[in-house]
N, C-alpha and C positions, 0 to 999 in steps of 0.2 A: 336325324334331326331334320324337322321339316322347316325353312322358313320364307313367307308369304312378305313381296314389298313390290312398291309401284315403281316407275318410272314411265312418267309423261302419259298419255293415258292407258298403257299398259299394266297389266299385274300379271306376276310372275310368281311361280313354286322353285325352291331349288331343295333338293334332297342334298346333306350333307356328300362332299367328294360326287357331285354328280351335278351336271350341266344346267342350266336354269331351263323352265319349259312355262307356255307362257298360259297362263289361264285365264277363265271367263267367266264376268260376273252375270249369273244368272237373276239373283236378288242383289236383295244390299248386302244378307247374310253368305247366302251361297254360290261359290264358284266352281267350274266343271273344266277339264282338261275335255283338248279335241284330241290326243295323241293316245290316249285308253280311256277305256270306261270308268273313270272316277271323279269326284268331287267333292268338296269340302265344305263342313257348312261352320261360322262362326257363331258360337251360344255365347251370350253377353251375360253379366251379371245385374245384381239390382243398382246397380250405377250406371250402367249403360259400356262398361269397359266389358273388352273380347278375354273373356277368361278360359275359354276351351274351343276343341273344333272337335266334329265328328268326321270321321274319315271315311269313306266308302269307295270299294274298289272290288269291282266285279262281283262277287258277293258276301263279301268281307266288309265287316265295320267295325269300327273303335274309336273309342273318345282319347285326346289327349290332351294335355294339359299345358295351358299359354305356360312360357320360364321365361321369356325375354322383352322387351319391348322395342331389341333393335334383332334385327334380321342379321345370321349369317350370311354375308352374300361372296360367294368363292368366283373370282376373277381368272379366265386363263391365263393361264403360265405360257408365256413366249418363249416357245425356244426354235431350236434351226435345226434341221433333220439333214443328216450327210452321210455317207456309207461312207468307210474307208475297210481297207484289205489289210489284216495284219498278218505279216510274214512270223513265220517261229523258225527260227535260225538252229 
């Protein structure tokens, strides 16, 4: 699951279970990641709403299909990293 949202005048891609990476708008339609060679363009319908997006990545393309109009957006998990030694008696 792909999903696309702003904060402040940044926009961001996050891939489900995978860290947000931030993107750029080329158009009004289309935005390009600096971290690989992809980007996405948004096809509007005849109301002017984002009903798909083409994907392209390296030489690979695919349409897919708007499902939501609020973004998964995944938050890291805080936790506290410690080694401890366990004895087997």
């Amino acid at each position: 699951m792909l999903s696309f949202f702003r904060e402040g005048e940044k926009y961001y891609l996050q891939v489900t279970s995978q860290g947000r990476i931030e993107i750029f708008p080329e158009s009004e339609s289309k935005f390009f990641l600096k971290v690989l060679d992809a980007d996405a363009t948004f096809v509007r319908d005849a109301e002017g709403k984002v009903s798909s997006m083409v994907w392209r990545q390296d030489a690979n393309k695919f349409t897919t299909k708007r499902i939501s109009n609020v973004p998964i957006i995944e938050l890291p998990t805080p936790f506290d990293r410690r080694e401890e030694m366990i004895l087997h008696a």
